[in-house]
C-alpha positions, -999 to 999 in steps of 0.1 A, spaced: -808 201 482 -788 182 456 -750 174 460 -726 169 434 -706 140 431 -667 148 431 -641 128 421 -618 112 450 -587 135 453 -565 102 452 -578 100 412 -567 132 403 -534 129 415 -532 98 399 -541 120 363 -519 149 374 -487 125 378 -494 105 348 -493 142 329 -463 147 343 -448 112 334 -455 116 297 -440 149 295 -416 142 308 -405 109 287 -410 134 260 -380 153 274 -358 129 280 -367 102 252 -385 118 223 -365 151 220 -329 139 221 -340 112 197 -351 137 174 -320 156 179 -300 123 171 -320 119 139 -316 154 130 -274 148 134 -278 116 114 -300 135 87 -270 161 86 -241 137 87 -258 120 57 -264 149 37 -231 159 32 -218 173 3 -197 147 -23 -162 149 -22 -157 153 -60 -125 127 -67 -109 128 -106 -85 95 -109 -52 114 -104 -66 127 -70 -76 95 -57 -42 81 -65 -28 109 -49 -50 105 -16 -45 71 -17 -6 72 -18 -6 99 6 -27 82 33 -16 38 25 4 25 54 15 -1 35 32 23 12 46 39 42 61 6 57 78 5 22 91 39 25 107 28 62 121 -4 48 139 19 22 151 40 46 163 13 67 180 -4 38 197 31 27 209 30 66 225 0 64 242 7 33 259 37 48 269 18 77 285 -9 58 307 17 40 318 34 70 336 -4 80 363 12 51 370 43 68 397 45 102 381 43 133 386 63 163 378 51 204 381 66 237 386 45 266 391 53 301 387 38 335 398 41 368 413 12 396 416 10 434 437 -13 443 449 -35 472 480 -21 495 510 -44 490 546 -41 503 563 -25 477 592 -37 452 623 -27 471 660 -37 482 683 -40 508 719 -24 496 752 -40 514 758 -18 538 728 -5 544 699 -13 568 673 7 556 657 -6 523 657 10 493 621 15 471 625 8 438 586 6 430 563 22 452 529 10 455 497 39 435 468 27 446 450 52 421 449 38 386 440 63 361 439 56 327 432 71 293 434 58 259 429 76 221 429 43 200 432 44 162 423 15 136 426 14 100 415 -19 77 445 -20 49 437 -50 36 412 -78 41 402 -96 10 382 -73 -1 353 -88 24 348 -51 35 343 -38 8 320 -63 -8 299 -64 21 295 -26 14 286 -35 -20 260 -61 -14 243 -34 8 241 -8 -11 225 -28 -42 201 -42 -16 192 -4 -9 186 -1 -45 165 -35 -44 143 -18 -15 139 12 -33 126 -4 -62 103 -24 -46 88 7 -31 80 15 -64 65 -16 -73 43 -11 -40 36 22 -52 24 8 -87 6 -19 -70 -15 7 -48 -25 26 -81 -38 -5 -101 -62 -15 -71 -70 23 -66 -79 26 -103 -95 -9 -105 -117 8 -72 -125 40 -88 -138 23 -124 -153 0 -101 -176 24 -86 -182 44 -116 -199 10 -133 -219 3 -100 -225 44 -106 -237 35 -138 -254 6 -131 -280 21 -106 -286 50 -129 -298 20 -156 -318 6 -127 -335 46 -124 -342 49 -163 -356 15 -160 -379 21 -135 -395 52 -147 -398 38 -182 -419 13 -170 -438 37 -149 -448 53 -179 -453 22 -195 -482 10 -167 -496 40 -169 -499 40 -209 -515 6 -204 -535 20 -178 -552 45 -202 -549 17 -232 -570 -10 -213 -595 21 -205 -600 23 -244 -597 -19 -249 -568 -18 -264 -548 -37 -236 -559 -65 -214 -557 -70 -177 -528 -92 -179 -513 -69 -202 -508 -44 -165 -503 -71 -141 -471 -81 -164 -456 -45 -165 -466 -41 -127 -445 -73 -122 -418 -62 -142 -418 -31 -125 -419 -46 -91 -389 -62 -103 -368 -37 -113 -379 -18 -79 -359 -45 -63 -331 -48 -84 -331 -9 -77 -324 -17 -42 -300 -43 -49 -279 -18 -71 -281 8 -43 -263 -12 -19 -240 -19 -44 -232 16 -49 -227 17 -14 -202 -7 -10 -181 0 -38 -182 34 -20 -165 24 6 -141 -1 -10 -127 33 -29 -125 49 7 -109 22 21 -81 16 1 -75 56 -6 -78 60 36 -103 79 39 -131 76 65 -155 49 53 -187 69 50 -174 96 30 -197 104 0 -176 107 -34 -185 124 -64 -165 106 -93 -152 138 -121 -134 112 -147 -150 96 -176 -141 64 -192 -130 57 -229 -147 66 -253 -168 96 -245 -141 124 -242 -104 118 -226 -87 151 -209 -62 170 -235 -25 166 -226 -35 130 -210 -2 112 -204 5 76 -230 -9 49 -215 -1 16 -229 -31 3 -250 -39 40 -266 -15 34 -297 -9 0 -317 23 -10 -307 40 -43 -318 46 -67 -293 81 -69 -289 84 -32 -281 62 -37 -255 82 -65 -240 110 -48 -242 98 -16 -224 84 -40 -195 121 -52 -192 140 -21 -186 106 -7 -169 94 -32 -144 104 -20 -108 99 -56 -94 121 -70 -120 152 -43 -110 146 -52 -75 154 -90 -89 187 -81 -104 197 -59 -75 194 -90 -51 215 -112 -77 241 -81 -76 243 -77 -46 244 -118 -35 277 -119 -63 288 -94 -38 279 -113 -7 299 -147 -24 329 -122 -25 325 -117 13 327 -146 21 358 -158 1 371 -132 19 378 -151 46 406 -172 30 428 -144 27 447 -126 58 433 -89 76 461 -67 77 452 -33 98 470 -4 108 465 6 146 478 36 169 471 50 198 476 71 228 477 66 264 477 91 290 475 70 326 484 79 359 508 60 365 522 53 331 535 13 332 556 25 311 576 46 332 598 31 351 604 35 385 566 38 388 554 75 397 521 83 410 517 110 383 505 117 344 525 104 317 514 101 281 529 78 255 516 68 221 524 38 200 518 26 162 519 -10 144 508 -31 122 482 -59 131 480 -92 110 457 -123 117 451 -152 92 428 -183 101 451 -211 95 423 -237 107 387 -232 107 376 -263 97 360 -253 63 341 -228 78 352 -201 50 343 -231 22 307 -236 39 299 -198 41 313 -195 3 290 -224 -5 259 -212 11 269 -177 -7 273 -195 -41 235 -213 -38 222 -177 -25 236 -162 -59 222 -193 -81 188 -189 -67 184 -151 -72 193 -160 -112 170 -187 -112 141 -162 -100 160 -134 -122 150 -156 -153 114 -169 -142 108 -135 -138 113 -122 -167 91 -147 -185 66 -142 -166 66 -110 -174 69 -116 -210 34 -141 -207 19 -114 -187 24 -83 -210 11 -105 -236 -22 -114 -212 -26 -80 -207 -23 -70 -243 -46 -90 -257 -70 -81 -226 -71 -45 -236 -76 -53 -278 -102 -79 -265 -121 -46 -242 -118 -20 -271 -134 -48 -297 -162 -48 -265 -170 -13 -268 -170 -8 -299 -194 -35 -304 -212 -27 -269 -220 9 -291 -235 -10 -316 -261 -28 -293 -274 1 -276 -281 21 -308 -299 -13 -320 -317 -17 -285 -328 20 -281 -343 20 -317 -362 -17 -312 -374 -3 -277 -387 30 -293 -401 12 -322 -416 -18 -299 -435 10 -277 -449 27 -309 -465 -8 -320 -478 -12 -282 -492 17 -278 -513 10 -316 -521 -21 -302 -497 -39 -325 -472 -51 -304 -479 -72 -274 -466 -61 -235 -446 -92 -236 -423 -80 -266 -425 -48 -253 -410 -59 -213 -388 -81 -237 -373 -48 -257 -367 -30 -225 -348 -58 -211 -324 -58 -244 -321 -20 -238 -313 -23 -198 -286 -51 -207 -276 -35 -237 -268 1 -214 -253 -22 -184 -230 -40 -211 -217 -11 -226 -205 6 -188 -189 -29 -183 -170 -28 -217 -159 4 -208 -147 -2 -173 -133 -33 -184 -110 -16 -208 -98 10 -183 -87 -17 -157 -74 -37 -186 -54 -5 -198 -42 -2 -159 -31 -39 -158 -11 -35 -190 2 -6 -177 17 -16 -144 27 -48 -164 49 -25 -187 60 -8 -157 47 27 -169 50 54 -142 
């Protein structure tokens, strides 16, 4: 008889549990990491939030917190203002209070004849008292009212440096947005590139099957193509991070994909697109002239110098006496004023004049009036380098935008010469009359040629943007 040989039972446990293990690591690794990839794969194909210039600058001023500090430091400032005025107007206070007080013998006399004592003033041991006081400022050297004047100018000074915030926020918004639209650009040169030397390796691919091209002749394009594979790369990442510059500064979340809708200068600007310096020829004094009466920064400058020729006022206000006008009502129990005392309400009211005049202060007023005075002459100091440097900058920025026009226009010119010597270069090649070295060469004038031109142009928008602020268009 002949007996099979069976496995040990310990072995196939061993197999069944190892079954077991590996399913279930599939469950509880494999599967959920798919699931994660699958919620990654859908988080990053998310449609592009399509973004035209005037909606980024929108998004951006609706969401910067640094625009909204501004907005609370206006707000502040206005505040202030208001209180400052209110220092004119009469003021009204209500005090009361209440006192228990000690038992003492009370104020009384003994009449001839007489052995009892006679109570004049009995003793209340219950104080109440209530007082309506009035206050009214009739003169006072005019401090009040300069004080209320120096405030509210530096409200206006807060308000236009909200403004100036605001036109600082836009610049860098539309320096972002051109920005990307050039790395944009950029990468889609990179593409173009690389498929135009795909069909270059394989045209010397079937020219080096009929001897017309050598060996070398591939391994160069290859190489080149290689190349511009990882410059590819390089302008992807670029892309990316100019991305999320734009998404940065307009607050929005980092990873947000954006889908730019506005075009440059040249190809075709919107209809009913509002002036922008740097569209007409203007002469240079007019521009310098609007950037004076325009520039936010500069009217917050001559608000501070108001508003410290108020604050010098203030303070020689102090050489002059404060004459005010006070009244009141009292309704205590007992009234002092009521005399025997009673331990009852009696109300009595009372009106005056109230003068005080610092004879000796030890030059106080004179210091504060000095420190007012340098105040003053340093706000017109920074008044007047201000408005030079203004001058040299609308005159920077000029010239910057002529210099980026004269770069498109000229930028034009090279890529019509480097698209016709590329096309005519390949022609030679592929008739064996042109070599792959002058052909790589006349696709490299063509690549630089396209990446120059997206530069001009991006160049001339910021410059237009720079020149803008710096005239202090809105």
């Amino acid at each position: 008889m002949t007996f099979q040989n069976k496995p040990p039972r310990r072995q196939d446990a061993k197999r069944i549990w190892a079954f077991v293990g590996t399913r279930l690591r599939l469950v509880l690794f494999v599967i959920p990491a798919m699931l994660l990839l699958f919620v990654f794969q859908g988080g990053q194909s998310q449609t592009p939030k399509v973004l035209t210039l005037a909606d980024a600058i929108k998004i951006g001023q609706e969401n910067s917190r640094a625009l909204k500090i501004s907005s609370v430091k206006v707000d502040a400032a206005s505040a202030k203002a208001s209180e400052a005025y209110t220092n004119l107007l009469p003021s009204i206070k209500l005090s009361a209070s209440y006192q228990r007080l000690s038992d003492v013998d009370p104020f009384q006399v003994t009449l001839p004849g007489s052995t009892k004592p006679y109570v004049l003033s009995p003793i209340v041991l219950n104080n109440y008292n209530a007082r309506v006081q009035l206050q009214q400022p009739l003169f006072t050297g005019f401090k009040l009212e300069s004080n209320a004047r120096a405030a509210d100018y530096l409200a206006k000074a807060s308000e236009y440096e909200n403004k100036n915030d605001n036109a600082d926020l836009t610049l860098n918004i539309t320096v972002a947005y051109w920005t990307l639209y050039q790395t944009l650009e950029s990468k889609k040169f990179m593409d173009e590139n690389v498929v135009r030397l795909l069909t270059f390796e394989n045209d010397t691919k079937n020219l080096l099957k009929a001897g017309i091209a050598t060996r070398n002749d591939l391994l160069k394009i290859q190489l080149q193509l290689n190349n511009a594979k990882l410059t590819q790369i390089d302008a992807s990442n670029d892309v990316q991070l100019a991305m999320m510059n734009l998404n940065n500064i307009i607050g929005q979340p980092l990873e947000t994909e954006i889908k730019l809708a506005s075009q440059p200068w040249p190809p075709a600007e919107p209809e009913g697109k509002p002036f922008r310096p740097g569209d007409k020829e203007e002469t240079e004094q007019t521009v310098a002239s609007k950037a004076l009466s325009n520039r936010s920064d500069l009217q917050a400058m001559q608000s501070r110098v108001e508003a410290a020729k108020a604050t010098v006022s203030a303070a020689q206000g102090n050489w002059f006496p404060q004459l005010f006008l006070t009244g009141g009502y009292t309704y205590a129990r007992p009234n002092q004023r009521y005399q025997p005392t009673k331990d009852e309400f009696k109300g009595t009211w009372d009106i005056g004049v109230n003068l005080s005049f610092d004879v000796l202060n030890w030059g106080a007023t004179s210091h504060q009036a000095e420190q007012a005075k340098a105040q003053l002459h340093q706000n017109e100091l920074m008044y007047e380098q201000m408005k030079d440097n203004i001058s040299l900058d609308v005159k920077r920025q000029s010239l910057a935008v002529a210099r980026a026009k004269e770069k498109v226009q000229v930028a034009m010119l090279a890529i019509e010469q480097a698209v016709e010597n590329q096309r005519s270069t390949n022609d030679k090649f592929k008739q064996g009359l042109a070599t792959s070295t002058e052909l790589l060469d006349a696709n490299v004038v063509l690549l630089q040629a396209k990446t120059n031109y997206s530069g001009a142009l991006v160049e001339h928008e910021a410059a237009r943007a720079r020149l803008s602020k710096a005239v202090g268009a809105e």
